[in-house]
Each structure stands twice: as structure tokens, then as C-alpha cells.
C-alpha positions as CSV (number, residue, x, y, z in Angstrom):
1,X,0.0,0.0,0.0
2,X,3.0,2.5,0.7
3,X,4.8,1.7,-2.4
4,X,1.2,2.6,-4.7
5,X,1.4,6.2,-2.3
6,X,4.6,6.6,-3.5
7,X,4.2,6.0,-7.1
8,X,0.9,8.4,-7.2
9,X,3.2,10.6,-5.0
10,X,5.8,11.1,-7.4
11,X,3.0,10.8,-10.8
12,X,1.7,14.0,-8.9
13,X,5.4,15.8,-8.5
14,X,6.5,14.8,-12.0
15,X,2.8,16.5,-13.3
16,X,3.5,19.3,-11.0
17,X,7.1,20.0,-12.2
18,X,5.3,19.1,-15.9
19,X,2.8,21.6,-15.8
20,X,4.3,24.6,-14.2
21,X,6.1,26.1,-16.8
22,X,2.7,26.3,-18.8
23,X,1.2,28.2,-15.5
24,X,4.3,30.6,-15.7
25,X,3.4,31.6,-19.3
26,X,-0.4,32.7,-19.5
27,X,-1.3,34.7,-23.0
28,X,-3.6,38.2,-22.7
29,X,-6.8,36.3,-22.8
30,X,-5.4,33.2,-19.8
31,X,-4.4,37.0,-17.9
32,X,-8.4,38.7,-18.7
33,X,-10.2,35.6,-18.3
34,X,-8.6,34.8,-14.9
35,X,-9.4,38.8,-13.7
36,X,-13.0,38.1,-14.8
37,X,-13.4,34.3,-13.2
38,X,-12.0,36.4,-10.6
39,X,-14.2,38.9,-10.2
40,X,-17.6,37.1,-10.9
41,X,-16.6,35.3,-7.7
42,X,-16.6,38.6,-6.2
43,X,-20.1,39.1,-7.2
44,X,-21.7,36.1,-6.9
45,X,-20.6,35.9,-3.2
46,X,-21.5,39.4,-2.3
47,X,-25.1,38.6,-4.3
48,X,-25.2,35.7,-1.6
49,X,-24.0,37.4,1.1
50,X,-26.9,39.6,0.5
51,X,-29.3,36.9,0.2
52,X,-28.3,35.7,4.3
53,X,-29.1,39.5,5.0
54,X,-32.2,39.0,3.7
55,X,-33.2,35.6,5.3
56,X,-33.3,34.6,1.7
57,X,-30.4,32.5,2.2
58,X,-28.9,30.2,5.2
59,X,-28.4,32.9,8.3
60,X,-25.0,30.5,9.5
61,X,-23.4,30.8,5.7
62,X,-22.6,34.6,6.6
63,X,-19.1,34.4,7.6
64,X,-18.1,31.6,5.2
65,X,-19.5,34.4,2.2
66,X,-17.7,37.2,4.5
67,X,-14.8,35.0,4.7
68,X,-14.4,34.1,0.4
69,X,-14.7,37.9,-0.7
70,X,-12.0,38.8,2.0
71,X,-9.9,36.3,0.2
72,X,-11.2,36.9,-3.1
73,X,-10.2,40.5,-2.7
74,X,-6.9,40.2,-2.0
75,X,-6.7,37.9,-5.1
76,X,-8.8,41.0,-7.3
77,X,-5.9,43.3,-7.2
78,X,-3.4,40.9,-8.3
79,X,-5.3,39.6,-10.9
80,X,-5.1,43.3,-12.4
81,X,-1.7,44.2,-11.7
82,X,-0.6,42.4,-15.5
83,X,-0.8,45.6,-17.7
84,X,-3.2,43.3,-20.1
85,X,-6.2,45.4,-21.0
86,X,-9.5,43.3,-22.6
87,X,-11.6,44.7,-24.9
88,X,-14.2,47.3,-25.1
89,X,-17.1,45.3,-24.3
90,X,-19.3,45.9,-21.4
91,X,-17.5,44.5,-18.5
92,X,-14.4,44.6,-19.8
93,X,-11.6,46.9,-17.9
94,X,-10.8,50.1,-19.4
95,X,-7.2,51.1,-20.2
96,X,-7.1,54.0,-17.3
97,X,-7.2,51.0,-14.9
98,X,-3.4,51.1,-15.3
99,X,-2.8,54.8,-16.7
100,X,-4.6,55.5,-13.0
101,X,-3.3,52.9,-11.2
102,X,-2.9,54.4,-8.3
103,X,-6.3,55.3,-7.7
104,X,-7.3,52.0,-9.1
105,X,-5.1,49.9,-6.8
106,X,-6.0,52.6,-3.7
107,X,-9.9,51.6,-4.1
108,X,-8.7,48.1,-4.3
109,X,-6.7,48.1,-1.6
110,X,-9.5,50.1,0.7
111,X,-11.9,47.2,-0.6
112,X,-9.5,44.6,0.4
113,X,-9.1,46.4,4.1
114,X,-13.1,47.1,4.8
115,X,-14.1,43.0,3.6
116,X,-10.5,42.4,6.4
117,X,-12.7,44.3,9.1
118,X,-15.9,42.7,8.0
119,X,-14.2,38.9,8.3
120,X,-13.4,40.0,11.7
121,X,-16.3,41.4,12.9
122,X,-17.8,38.6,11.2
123,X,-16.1,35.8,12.8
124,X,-16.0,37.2,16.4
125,X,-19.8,38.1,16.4
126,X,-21.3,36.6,13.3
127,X,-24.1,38.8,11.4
128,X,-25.5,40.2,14.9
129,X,-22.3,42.0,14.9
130,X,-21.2,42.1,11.0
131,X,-24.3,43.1,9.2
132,X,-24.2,46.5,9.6
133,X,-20.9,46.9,7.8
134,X,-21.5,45.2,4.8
135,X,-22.5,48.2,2.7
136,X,-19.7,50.0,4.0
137,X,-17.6,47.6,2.4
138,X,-19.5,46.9,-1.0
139,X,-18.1,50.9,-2.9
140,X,-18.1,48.7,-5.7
141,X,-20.1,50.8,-8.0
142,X,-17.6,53.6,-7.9
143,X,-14.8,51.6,-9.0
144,X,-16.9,49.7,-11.6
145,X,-18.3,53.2,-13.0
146,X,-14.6,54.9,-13.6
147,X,-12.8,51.5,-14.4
148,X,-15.2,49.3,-16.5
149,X,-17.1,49.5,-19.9
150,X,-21.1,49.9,-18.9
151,X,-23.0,46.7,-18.3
């Protein structure tokens, strides 16, 4: 039995090694359609996050919602910091999302800090003591109506 958890051991390793050059070298589109998988999660979370608010949704899910778009959010900024702009279809990022990246990554990064405080809030007290920061922490509108083609 220890011998077959070696062998699929080292299959994974060798596909590991095998597979991360290919990571390493993502085209313009890999770069755009990882920012948008990206940020749908983003919105489909906060759209559930939402829904526990609401009692439309599972009350106890709260903080595991609260707890993905903290993460997510970190992983949003990164996702845009490749100077790789899409098209000019709605949804798309517009090119002054890097010839403004400062403001850009600044609303980023305050987005990243405000879903940090929520997690915390959130995980201490749940949504007795969380749900009356969440639209603090959603300014997404703002960023999405200076930085993004119209949906």
C-alpha cells in the first residue's frame, strides 16, 4: 500500500514540475479571463451574502461568504496588476485602470481592508455584529463606473 502512495506521489510531482512552466506563461486572454473568473466570484458571493441578510439564504453561511470575498479580494488586485487590457465590451476593464493605477489599486486596496474588518467582525460576532458593515464595504459601484465599460 506504501509503495502505490509513492508511485501516485511522485506521478503527482513529476505532473506538477510538468505543468508549471505552462502556468508561468499565460497569454492576454489566460491574464483577462482569470481577472473576470476572478471577479464574478466577487459578485456572486457578495449577491449571496446579501441573500443571508435577507433571510433569503442560510443565516450560518454569513461568515463563510464574508470569509471568500476577504480572500477573493486580495486575489482581485493581483489579478489586475498584468498591464493586459481586454476589450471594449461591457464589463471589460478600461485602459485607465493602469494609466490610473494608483487610484485604481488605492480603491482596491481600501476594498481589500473594509471586507478584512468585516471577516473580523464577522467571525468574532457573526451577522449580529457584521451586518451592519457590509455596505460600507461593498463601494463597488464607484470603482466599476470609472474603471469598467457599462453593463
Amino acid at each position: 500500500m506504501s509503495s502505490l502512495k509513492n508511485i501516485i506521489g511522485g506521478l503527482a510531482m513529476a505532473a506538477t514540475v510538468a505543468l508549471a512552466p505552462m502556468a508561468a506563461h499565460a497569454d492576454d486572454q489566460d491574464t483577462i479571463d482569470y481577472r473576470k473568473h476572478v471577479m464574478a466570484t466577487l459578485g456572486a458571493q457578495a449577491a449571496a451574502l446579501f441573500m443571508t441578510l435577507q433571510q433569503k439564504a442560510p443565516a450560518e453561511n454569513f461568515a463563510h461568504h464574508v470569509k471568500t470575498l476577504a480572500v477573493t479580494s486580495q486575489q482581485a488586485l493581483k489579478a489586475f496588476e498584468p498591464n493586459v487590457e481586454g476589450g471594449t465590451a461591457k464589463g471589460d476593464a478600461m485602459p485607465k485602470v493602469w494609466s490610473n493605477w494608483d487610484d485604481f489599486a488605492g480603491k482596491m486596496n481600501d476594498m481589500v481592508a473594509k471586507l478584512e474588518a468585516l471577516d473580523k467582525a464577522a467571525e468574532s460576532g457573526g451577522m449580529a455584529a457584521a451586518g451592519s458593515m457590509v455596505k460600507e464595504a461593498f463601494t463597488c459601484k464607484g470603482c466599476h463606473d470609472e474603471y469598467r465599460y457599462a453593463e
